[in-house]
C-alpha positions in Angstrom: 4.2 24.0 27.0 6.0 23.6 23.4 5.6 20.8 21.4 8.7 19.0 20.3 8.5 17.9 16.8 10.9 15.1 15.2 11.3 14.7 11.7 11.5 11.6 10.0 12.7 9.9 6.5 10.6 8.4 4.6 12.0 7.0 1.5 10.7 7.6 -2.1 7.6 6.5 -1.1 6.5 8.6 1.6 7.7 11.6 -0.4 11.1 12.2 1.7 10.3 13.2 4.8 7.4 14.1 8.1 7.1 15.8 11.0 5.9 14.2 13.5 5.0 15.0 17.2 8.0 13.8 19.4 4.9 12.6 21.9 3.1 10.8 18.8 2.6 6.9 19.1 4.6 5.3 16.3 3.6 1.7 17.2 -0.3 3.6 16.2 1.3 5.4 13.3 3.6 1.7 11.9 0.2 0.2 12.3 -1.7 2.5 10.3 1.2 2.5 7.3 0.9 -1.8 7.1 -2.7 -1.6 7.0 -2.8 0.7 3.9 0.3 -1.5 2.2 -2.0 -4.7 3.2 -4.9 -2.9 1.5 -3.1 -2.4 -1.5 -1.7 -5.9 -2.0 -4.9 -7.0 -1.6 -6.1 -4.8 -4.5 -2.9 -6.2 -6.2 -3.9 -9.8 -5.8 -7.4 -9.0 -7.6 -6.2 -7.6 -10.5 -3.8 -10.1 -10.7 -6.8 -13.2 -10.7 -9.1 -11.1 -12.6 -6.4 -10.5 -15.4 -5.6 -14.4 -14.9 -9.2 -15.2 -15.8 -9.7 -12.8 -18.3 -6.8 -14.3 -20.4 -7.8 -17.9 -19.6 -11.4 -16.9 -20.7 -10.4 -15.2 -23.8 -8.1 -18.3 -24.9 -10.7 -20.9 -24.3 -12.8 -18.9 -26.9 -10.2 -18.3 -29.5 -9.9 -22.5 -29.9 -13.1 -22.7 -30.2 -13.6 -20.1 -33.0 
């Protein structure tokens, strides 16, 4: 039994291209790749506020002084 192996484009940010198995479960693998970009907006949007209060924080004490 051989397995049949597809390859796929990814773009710039998958680094060109993968192999994948021509068996594999993409709706599993589509899944997998939102969840990671998800995770990473999420990290975006926290940097984002914690930036946001940082500069608030550091122009409420420069009035002051």
């Amino acid at each position: 039994m051989s397995e049949e192996k597809i390859t796929i484009e990814t773009g710039e940010a998958g680094k060109g291209t993968s192999t994948i198995d021509k068996e594999a479960n993409t709706e599993e693998l589509e899944e997998r790749a939102l969840s990671v970009f998800a995770s990473e907006r999420n990290e975006d949007i926290t940097a984002l506020i914690l930036s946001l209060i940082t500069t608030f924080i550091v122009l409420i004490f420069t009035k002051w002084m």
